[in-house]
PATORBA-936599 format. One record per residue (C-alpha): residue in three letters; x, y, z. Coordinates in Angstrom, 3 decimals. Example, Ala and Ser with C-alpha at 12.3 -4.5 7.8 and 13.67 -1.06 7.14 Angstrom:
# PATORBA-936599
<residu=ALA	u=12.300	v=-4.500	w=7.800>
<residu=SER	u=13.670	v=-1.060	w=7.140>
//
This chain:
# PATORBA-936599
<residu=UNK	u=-9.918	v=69.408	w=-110.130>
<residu=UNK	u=-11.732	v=73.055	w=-109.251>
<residu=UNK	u=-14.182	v=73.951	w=-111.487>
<residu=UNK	u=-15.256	v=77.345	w=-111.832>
<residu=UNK	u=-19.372	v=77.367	w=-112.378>
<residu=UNK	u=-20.697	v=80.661	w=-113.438>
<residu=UNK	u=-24.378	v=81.601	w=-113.607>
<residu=UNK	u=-25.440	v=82.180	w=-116.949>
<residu=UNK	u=-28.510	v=84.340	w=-117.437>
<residu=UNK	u=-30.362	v=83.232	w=-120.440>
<residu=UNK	u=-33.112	v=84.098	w=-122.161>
<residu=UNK	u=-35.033	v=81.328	w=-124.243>
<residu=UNK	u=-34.937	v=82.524	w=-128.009>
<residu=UNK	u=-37.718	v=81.603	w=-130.749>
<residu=UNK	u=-36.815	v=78.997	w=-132.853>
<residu=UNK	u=-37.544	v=78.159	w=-136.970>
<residu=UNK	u=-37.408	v=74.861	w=-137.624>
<residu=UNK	u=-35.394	v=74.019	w=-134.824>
<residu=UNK	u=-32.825	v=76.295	w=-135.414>
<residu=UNK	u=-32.111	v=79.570	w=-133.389>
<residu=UNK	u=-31.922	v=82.705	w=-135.705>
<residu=UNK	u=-28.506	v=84.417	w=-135.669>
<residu=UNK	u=-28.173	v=87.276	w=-132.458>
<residu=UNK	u=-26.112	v=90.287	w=-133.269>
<residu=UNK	u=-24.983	v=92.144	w=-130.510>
<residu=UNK	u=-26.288	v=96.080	w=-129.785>
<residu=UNK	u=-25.396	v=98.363	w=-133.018>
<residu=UNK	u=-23.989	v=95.784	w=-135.141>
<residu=UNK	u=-25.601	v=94.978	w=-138.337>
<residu=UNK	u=-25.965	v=91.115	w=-139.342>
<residu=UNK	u=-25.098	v=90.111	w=-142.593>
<residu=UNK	u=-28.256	v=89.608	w=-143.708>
<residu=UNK	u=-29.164	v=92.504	w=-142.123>
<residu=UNK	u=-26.661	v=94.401	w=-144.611>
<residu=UNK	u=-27.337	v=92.095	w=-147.760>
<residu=UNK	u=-31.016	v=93.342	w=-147.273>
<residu=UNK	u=-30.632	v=97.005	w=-146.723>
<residu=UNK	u=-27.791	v=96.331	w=-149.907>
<residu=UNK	u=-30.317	v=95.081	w=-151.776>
<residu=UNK	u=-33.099	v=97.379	w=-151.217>
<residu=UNK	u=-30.780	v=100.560	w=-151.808>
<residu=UNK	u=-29.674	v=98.620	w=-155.557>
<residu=UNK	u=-33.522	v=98.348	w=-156.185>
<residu=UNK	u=-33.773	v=94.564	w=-156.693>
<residu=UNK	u=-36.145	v=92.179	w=-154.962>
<residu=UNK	u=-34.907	v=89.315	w=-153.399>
<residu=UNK	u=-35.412	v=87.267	w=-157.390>
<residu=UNK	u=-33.574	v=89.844	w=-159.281>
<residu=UNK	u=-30.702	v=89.377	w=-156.621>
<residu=UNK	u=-31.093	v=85.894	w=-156.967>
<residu=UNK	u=-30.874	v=85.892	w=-160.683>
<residu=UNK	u=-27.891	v=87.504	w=-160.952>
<residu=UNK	u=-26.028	v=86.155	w=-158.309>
<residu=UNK	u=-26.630	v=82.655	w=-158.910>
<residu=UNK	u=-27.629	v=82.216	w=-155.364>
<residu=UNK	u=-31.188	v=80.502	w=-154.756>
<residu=UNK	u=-33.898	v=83.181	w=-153.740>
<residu=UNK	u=-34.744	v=80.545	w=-150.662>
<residu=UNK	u=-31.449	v=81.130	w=-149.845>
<residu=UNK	u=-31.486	v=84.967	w=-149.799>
<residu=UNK	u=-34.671	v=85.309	w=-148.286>
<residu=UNK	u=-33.190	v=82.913	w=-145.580>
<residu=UNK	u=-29.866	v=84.828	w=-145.093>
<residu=UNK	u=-31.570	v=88.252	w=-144.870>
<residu=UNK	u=-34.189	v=86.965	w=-142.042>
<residu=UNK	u=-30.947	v=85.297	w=-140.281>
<residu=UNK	u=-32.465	v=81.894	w=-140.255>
<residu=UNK	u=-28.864	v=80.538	w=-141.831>
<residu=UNK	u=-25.204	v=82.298	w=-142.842>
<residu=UNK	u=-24.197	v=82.421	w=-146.266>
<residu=UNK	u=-21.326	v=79.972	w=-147.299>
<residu=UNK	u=-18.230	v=82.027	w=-148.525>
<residu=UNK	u=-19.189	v=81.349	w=-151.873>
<residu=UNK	u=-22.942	v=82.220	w=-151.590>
<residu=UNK	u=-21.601	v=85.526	w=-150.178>
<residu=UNK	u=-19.143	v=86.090	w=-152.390>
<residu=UNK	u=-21.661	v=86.017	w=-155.071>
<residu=UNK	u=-23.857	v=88.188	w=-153.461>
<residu=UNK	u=-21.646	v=90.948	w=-152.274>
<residu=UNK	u=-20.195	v=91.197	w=-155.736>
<residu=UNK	u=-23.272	v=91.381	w=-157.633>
<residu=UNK	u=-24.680	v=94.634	w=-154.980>
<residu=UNK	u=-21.265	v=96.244	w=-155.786>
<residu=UNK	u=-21.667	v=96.116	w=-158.870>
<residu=UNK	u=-25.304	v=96.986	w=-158.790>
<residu=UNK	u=-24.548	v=100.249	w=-156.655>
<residu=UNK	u=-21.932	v=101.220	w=-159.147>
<residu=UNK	u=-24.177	v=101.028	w=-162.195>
<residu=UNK	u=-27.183	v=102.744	w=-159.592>
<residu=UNK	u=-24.688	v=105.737	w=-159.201>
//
């Protein structure tokens, strides 16, 4: 069998609580990147988001540092309640 090795060059990345934060590539925006700058723009903190999204503020605060991803649900929440939030903002 011919295996093809290629050299990887890798740097070592911090880790929280054993668990490497999510990398987004050059220009792209994470999604917790965009749920924070979302949020800030609606003019809630991270407990008013919370509140009315039903998601856990431990969870928000964890998504927008990219420590975890939302689950579908937890972002489905989220992104609904900053749309609607930017619509009543307007």
């Amino acid at each position: 069998m011919n295996k093809l090795h290629l050299p990887i060059k890798s740097k070592p990345i911090k880790t929280v609580f054993g668990k490497a934060p999510v990398m987004s590539l050059p220009g792209k925006t994470t999604i917790g990147e965009f749920i924070a700058q979302s949020r800030e723009k609606s003019g809630l903190s991270q407990r008013e988001l919370a509140r009315l999204s039903g998601v856990p503020a431990r969870t928000i605060a964890n998504v927008e540092r990219d420590y975890r991803k939302p689950s579908i649900e937890a972002a489905a929440n989220l992104f609904d309640t900053l749309a609607n939030s930017a619509v009543s903002a307007n």
